[in-house]
Every structure is written in C-alpha cells, then in structure tokens.
C-alpha positions in Angstrom: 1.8 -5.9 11.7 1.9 -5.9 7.7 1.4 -2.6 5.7 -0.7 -3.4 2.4 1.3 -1.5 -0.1 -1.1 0.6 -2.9 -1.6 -2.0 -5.2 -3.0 -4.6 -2.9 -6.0 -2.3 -2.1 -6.4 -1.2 -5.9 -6.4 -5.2 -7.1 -8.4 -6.0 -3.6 -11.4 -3.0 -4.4 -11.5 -4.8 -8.3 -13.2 -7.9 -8.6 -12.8 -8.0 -12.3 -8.8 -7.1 -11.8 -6.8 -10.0 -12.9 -4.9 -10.2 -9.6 -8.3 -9.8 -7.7 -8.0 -13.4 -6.2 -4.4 -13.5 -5.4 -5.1 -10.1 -3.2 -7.9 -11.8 -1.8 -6.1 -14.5 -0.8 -3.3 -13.4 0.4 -5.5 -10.9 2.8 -7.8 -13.7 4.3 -4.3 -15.9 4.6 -2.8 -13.1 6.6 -6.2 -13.2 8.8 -6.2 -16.4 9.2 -2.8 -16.0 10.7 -3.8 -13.0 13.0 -1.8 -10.7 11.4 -2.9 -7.4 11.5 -3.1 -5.5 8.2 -2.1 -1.8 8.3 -2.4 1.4 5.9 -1.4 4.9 6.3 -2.6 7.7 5.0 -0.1 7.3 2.0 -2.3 4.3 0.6 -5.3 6.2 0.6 -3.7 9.5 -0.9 -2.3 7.1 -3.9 -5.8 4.8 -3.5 -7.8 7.9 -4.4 -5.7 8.8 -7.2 -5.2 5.6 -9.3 -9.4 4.2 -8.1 -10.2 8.1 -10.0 -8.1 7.7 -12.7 -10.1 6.6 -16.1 -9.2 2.4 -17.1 -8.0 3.9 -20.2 -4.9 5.2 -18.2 -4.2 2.4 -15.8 -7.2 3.7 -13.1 -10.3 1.9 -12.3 -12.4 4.7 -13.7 -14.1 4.9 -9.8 -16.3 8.6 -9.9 -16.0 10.2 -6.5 -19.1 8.4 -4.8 -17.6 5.1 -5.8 -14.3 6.0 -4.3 -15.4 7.1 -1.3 -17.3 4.1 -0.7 -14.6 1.7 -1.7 -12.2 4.4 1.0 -15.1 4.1 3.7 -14.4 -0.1 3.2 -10.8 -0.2 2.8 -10.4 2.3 6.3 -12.9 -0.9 8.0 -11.1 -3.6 7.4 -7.7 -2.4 7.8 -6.1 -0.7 10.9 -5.1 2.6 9.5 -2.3 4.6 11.1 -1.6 8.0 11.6 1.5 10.1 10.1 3.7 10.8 12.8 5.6 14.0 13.4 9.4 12.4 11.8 7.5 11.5 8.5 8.6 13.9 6.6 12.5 13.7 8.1 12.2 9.9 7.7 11.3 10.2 4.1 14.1 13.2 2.7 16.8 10.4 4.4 15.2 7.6 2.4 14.8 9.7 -1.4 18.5 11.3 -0.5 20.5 7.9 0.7 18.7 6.0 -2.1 18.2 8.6 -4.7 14.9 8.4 -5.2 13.5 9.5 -8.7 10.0 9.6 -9.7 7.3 7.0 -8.7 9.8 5.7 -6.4 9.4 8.9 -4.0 5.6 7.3 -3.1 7.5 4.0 -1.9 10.1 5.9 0.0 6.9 7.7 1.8 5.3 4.3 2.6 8.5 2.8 4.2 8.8 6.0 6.2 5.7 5.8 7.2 7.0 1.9 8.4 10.0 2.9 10.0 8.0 6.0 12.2 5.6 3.0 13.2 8.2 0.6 13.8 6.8 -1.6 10.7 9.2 -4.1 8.9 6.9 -6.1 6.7 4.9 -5.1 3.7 2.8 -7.0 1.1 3.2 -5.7 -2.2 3.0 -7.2 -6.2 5.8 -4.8 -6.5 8.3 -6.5 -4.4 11.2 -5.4 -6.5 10.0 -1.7 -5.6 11.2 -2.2 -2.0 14.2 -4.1 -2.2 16.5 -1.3 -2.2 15.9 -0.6 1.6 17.5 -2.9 3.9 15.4 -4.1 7.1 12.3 -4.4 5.3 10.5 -8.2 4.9 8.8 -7.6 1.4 5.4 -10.3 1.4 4.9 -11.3 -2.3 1.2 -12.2 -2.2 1.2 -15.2 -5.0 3.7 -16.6 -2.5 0.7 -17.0 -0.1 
C-alpha cells in the first residue's frame, strides 16, 4: 500500500495544474502495478483546505459544492483509512524527536497516520518533506 500525500490529490483534482499529468501518471502506473493507493483522513482535512482556498493564494478557488464533489471522487478511487486510537501519541513522538515547526506538523500527522497502519511508502512532489523520518520509501512521481 502507497499513501498519496496532499499534493498528489490537489495536482490530480486540477486538470489545468501544471503537474496534472505527472499525478496522472504516476496514479494509473501505480494501478497498473496493483498497488493499492491509500489516504487518511489527514489528506482530506488539508484537501478541503488548499481545493477552498482562492488561486490568488495558492488554492484552487473550489466553492463548497465543487469540493465536495472533487472529496466524493477522491474517497472512490482511493482506499481511505481510518485514524486509529495511537494517532495522536504517534504524531507528538514524531513533531518532538524531529522538531517539527510549522507546515511540517501536517507531514508528521500523515506519517503517523503510516506508521499506525503499518505504511512505509508514500508518493509525494514534496519528497524532501519526508526525508527526515527514517523507514519511510518516499515515491517521487516524475520518477514514474
């Protein structure tokens, strides 16, 4: 199993984003390999707020209806998995051992959400993001 990190659901929900085809790809490659492609609750949380956002400030400008539509696809053609119970210990360890300041305190949350699923592999354009936890295989889609 794969977790798609934030960005590949935001480029992927975009047609007209300029990294549109590269998360295209590297979705139907993974598919093609049988791989299955997971989210957590985390992606959709951060989906909502970036899709909301106006394009002025690095959103997509989505209004509510077209958010919850592009939410109602996303949760279809990914597995989505639950928060477990040790989320939230999982996560204080990860922002404590690696000092986690600002926007990095959404990653820790995803790879928490990885290690209380038992996920090591995540597909992300932000591959330098992850690289300060050790255990994790960090997918860089143009690499597909």
């Amino acid at each position: 199993m794969i977790l798609l990190d934030t960005n590949i659901l935001l480029r992927h929900a975009s047609a007209a984003d300029p990294l549109y085809a590269i998360a295209d790809a590297a979705i139907s490659v993974l598919k093609g390999r049988r791989q299955k492609l997971t989210i957590v609750p985390q992606n959709l949380y951060e989906f909502w707020s970036a899709a909301t956002r106006p394009a002025n400030v690095n959103g997509l400008g989505f209004s509510v209806a077209e958010c919850i539509t592009a939410v109602g696809r996303i949760k279809k053609l990914f597995h989505l998995k639950p928060d477990q119970p040790t989320l939230f210990a999982e996560w204080e360890s990860l922002v404590m051992t690696y000092q986690c300041q600002g926007k990095t305190a959404h990653d820790a949350r995803l790879v928490a959400a990885m290690r209380t699923h038992g996920l090591s592999s995540i597909l992300t354009f932000n591959f330098v993001d992850f690289q300060r936890y050790p255990g994790l295989t960090i997918i860089d889609p143009a690499a597909l």
